[in-house]
GURO-455639 format. One record per atom (N, C-alpha, C): residue in three letters; atom name; x, y, z. Coordinates in nm, 4 decimals. Example, Ala and Ser with C-alpha at 12.3 -4.5 7.8 and 13.67 -1.06 7.14 Angstrom:
- r_a_c1_c2_c3
- ALA_N_1.3190_-0.5690_0.7800
- ALA_CA_1.2300_-0.4500_0.7800
- ALA_C_1.3200_-0.3300_0.7800
- SER_N_1.2850_-0.2250_0.7080
- SER_CA_1.3670_-0.1060_0.7140
- SER_C_1.2900_0.0030_0.7870
This chain:
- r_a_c1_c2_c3
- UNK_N_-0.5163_-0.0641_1.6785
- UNK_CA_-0.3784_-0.1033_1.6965
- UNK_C_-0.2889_0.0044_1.6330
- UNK_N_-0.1643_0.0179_1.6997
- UNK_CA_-0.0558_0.1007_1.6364
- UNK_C_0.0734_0.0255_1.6462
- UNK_N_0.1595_0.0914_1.5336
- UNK_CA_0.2640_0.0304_1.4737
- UNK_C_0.3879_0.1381_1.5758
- UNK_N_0.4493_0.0552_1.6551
- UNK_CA_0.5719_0.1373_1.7279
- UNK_C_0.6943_0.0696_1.6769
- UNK_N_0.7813_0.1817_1.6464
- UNK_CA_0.9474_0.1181_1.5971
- UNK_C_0.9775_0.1270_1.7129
- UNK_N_1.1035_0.0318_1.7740
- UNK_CA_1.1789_0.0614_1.9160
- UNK_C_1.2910_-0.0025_1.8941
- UNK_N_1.3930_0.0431_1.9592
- UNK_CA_1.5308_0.0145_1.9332
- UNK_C_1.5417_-0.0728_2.0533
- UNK_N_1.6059_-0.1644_2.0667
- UNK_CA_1.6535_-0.3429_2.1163
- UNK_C_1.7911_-0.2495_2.1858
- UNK_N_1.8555_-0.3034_2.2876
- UNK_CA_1.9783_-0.2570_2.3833
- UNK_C_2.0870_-0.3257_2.3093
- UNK_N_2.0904_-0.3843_2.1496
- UNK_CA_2.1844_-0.4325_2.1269
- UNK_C_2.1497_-0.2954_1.9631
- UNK_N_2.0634_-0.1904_1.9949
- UNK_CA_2.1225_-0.0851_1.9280
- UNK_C_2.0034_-0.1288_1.7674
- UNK_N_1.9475_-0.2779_1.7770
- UNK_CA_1.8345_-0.2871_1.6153
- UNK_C_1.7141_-0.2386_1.5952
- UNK_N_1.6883_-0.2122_1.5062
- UNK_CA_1.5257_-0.1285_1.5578
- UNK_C_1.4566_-0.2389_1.5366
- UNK_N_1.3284_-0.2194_1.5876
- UNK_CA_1.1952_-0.3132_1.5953
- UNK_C_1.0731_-0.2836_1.5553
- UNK_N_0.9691_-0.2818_1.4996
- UNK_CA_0.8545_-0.2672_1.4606
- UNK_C_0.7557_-0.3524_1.5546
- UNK_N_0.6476_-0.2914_1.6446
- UNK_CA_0.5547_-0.3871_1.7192
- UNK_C_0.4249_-0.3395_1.6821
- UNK_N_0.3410_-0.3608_1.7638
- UNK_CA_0.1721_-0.3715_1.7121
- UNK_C_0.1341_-0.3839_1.8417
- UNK_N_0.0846_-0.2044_1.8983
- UNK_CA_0.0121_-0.2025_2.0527
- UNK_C_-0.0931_-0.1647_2.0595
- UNK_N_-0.1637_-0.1722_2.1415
- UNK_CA_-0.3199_-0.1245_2.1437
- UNK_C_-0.3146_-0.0422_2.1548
- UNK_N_-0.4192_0.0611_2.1319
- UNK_CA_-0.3879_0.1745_2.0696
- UNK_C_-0.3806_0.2627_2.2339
- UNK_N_-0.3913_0.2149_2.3262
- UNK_CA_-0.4077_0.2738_2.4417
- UNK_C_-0.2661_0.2509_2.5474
- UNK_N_-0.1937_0.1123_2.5134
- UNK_CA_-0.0635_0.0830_2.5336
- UNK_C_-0.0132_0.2255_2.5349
- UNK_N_0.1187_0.2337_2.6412
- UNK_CA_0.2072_0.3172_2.6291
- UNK_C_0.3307_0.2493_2.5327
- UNK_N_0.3957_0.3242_2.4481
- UNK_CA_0.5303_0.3076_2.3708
- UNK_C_0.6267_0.2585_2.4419
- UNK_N_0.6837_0.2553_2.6189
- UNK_CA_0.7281_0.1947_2.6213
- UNK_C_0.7352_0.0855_2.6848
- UNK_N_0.5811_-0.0200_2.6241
- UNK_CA_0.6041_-0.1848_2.6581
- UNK_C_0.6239_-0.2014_2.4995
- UNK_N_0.6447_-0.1403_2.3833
- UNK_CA_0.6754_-0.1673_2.2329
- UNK_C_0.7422_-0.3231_2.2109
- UNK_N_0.8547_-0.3227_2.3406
- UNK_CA_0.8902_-0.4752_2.3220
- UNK_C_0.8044_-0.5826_2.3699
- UNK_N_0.6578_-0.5668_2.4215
- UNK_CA_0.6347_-0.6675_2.4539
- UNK_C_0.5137_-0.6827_2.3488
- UNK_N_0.5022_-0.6208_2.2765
- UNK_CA_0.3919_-0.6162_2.1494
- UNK_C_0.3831_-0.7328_2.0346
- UNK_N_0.2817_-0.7402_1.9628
- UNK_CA_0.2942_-0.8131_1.8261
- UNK_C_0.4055_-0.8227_1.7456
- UNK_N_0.5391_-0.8508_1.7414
- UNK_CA_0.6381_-0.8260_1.6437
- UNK_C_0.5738_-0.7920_1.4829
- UNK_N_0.6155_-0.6998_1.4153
- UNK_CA_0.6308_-0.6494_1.2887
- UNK_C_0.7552_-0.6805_1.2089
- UNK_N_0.8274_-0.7250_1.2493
- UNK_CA_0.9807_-0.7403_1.1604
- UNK_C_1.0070_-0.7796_1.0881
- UNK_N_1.0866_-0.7449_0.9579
- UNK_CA_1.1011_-0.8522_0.8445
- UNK_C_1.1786_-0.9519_0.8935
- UNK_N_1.2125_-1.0337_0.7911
- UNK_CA_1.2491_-1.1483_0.8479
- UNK_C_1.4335_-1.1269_0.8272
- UNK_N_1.4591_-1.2490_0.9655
- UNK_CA_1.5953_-1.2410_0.9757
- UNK_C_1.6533_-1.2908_0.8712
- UNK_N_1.7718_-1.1679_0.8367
- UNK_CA_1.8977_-1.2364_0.7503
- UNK_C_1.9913_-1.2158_0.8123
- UNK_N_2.0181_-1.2402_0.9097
- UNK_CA_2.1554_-1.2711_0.9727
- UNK_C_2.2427_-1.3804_0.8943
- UNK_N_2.1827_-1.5179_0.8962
- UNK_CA_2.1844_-1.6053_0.8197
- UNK_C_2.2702_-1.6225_0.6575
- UNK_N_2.2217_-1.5387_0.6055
- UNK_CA_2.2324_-1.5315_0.4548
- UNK_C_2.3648_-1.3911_0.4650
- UNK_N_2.3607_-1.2811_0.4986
- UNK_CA_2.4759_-1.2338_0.5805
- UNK_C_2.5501_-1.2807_0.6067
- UNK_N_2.6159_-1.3783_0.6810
- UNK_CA_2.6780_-1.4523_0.7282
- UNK_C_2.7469_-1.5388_0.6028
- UNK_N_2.6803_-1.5969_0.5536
- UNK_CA_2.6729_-1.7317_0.4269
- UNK_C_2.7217_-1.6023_0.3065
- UNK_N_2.6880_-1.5493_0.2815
- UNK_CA_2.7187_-1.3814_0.1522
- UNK_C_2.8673_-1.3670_0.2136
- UNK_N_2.9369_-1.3713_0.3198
- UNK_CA_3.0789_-1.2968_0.3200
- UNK_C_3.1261_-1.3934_0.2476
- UNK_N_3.1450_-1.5528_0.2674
- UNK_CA_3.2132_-1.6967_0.2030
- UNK_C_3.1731_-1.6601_0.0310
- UNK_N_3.0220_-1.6591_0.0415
- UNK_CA_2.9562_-1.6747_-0.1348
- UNK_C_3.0214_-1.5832_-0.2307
- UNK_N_3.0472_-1.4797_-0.1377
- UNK_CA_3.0530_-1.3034_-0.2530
- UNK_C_3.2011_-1.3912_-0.2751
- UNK_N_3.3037_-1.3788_-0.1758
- UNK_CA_3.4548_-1.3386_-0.1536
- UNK_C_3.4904_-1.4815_-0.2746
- UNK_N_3.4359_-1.5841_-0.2907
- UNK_CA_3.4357_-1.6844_-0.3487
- UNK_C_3.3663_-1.7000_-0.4988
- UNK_N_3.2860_-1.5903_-0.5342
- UNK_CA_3.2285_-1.5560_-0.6506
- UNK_C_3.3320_-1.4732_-0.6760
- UNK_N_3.3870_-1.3694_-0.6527
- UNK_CA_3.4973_-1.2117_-0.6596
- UNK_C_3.6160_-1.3617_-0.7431
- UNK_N_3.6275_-1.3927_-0.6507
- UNK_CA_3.7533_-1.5143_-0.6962
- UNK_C_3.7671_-1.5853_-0.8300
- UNK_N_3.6147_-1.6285_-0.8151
- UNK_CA_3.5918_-1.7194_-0.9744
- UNK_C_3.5851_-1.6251_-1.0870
- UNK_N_3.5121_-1.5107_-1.0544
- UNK_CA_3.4824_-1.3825_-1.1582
- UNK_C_3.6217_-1.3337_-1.2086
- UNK_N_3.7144_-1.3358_-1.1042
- UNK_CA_3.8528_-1.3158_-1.1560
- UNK_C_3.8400_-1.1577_-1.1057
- UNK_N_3.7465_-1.0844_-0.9996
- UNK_CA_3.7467_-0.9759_-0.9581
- UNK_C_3.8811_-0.9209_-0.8852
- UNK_N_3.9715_-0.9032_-0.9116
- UNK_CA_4.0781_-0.9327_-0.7868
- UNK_C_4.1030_-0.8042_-0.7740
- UNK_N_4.0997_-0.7120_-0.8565
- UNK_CA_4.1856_-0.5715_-0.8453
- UNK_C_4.0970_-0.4556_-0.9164
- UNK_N_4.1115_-0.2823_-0.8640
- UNK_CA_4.0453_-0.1929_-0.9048
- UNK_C_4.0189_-0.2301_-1.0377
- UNK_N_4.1332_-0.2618_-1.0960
- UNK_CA_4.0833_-0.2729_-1.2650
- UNK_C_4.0334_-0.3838_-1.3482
- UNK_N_4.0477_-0.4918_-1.2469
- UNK_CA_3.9293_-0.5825_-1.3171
- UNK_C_3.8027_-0.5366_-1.2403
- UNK_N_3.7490_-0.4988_-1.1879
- UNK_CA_3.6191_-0.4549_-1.1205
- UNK_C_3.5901_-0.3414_-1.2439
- UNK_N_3.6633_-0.2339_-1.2660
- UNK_CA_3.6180_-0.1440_-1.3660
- UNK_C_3.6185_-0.2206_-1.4892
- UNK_N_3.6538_-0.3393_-1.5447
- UNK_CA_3.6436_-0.3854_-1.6976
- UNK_C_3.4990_-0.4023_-1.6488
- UNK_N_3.4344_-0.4732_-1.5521
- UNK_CA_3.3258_-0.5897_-1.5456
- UNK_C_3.2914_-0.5349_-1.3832
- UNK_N_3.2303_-0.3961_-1.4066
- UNK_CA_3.1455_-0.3811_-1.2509
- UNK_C_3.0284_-0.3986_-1.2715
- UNK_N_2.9341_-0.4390_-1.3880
- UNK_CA_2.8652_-0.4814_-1.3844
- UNK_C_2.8381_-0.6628_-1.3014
- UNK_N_2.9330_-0.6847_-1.3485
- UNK_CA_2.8946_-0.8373_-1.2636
- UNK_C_2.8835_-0.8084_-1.1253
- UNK_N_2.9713_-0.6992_-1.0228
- UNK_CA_2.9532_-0.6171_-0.8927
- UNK_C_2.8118_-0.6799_-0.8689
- UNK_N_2.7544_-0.6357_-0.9589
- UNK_CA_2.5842_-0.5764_-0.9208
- UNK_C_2.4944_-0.7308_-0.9324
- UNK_N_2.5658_-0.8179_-1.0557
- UNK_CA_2.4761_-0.9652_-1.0896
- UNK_C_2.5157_-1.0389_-0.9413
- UNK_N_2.6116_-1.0636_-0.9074
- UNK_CA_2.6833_-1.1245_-0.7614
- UNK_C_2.6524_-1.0964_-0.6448
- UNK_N_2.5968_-0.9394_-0.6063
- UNK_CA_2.5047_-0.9165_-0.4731
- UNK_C_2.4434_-0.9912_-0.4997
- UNK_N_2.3113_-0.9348_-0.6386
- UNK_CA_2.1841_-0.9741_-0.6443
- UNK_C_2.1658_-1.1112_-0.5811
- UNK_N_2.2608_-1.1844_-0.6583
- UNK_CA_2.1867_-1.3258_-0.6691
- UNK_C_2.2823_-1.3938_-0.5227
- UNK_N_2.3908_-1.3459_-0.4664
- UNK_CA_2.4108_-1.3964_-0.3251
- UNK_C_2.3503_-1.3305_-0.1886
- UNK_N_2.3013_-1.2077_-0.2373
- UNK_CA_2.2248_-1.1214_-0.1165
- UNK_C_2.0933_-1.1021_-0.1528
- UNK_N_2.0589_-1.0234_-0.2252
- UNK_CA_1.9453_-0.9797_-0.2596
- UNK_C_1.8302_-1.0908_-0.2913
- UNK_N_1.8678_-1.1826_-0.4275
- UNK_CA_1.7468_-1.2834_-0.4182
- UNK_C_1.6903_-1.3786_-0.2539
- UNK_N_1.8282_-1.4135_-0.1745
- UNK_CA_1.7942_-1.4897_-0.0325
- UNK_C_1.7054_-1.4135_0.0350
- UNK_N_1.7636_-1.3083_0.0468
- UNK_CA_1.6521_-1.2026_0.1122
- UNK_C_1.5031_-1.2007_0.0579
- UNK_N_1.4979_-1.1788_-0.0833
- UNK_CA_1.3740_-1.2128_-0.1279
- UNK_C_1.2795_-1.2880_-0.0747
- UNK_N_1.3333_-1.4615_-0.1155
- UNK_CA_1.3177_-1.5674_-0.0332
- UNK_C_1.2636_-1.5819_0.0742
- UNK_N_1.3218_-1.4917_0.1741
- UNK_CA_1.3021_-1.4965_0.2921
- UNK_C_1.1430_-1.4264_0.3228
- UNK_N_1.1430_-1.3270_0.2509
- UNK_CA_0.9801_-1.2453_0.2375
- UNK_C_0.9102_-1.3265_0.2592
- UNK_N_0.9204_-1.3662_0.0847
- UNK_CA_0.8293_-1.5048_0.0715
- UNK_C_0.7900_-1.6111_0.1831
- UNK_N_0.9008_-1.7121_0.2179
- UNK_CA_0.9018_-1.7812_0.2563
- UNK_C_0.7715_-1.7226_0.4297
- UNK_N_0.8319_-1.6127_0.4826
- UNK_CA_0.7165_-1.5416_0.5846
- UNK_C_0.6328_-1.5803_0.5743
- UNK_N_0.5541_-1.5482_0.4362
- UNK_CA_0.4168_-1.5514_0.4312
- UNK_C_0.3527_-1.6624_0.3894
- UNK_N_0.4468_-1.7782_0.3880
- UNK_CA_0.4029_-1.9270_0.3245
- UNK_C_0.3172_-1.9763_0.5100
């Protein structure tokens, strides 16, 4: 088996799984490889962040420079850990 990336007509790439004798381009009709969708959590992160920024009291260049560290605690835990999650959750 081989691992082909292929780009989708809406421009996303794809990861498939063809025999090794397959030509590259049936890639879309292969084993999917893809991580898992976060469209989802994307979506849910514009409301979470813009609504964390709010409570944090992030409002302006210079409260972001007192406390850009929190920048980084507020992805994590509205983007980054879901995504995690989502790994996980794959392989359950």
């Amino acid at each position: 088996m081989k691992k082909v990336i292929w780009t989708d007509d809406k421009g996303k790439k794809n990861c498939s799984l063809l025999r090794d004798n397959d030509p590259v381009t049936v890639a879309q009709y292969g084993i999917p490889q893809n991580p898992p969708d976060i469209s989802g959590i994307l979506e849910r992160a514009k409301t979470d962040l813009h609504n964390a920024l709010v409570e944090k009291d992030l409002l302006t260049w210079n409260d972001v420079q007192k406390n850009e560290n929190m920048i980084t605690i507020l992805i994590n835990r509205i983007i980054r850990n879901p995504i995690i999650r989502e790994y996980r959750n794959q392989n359950e």
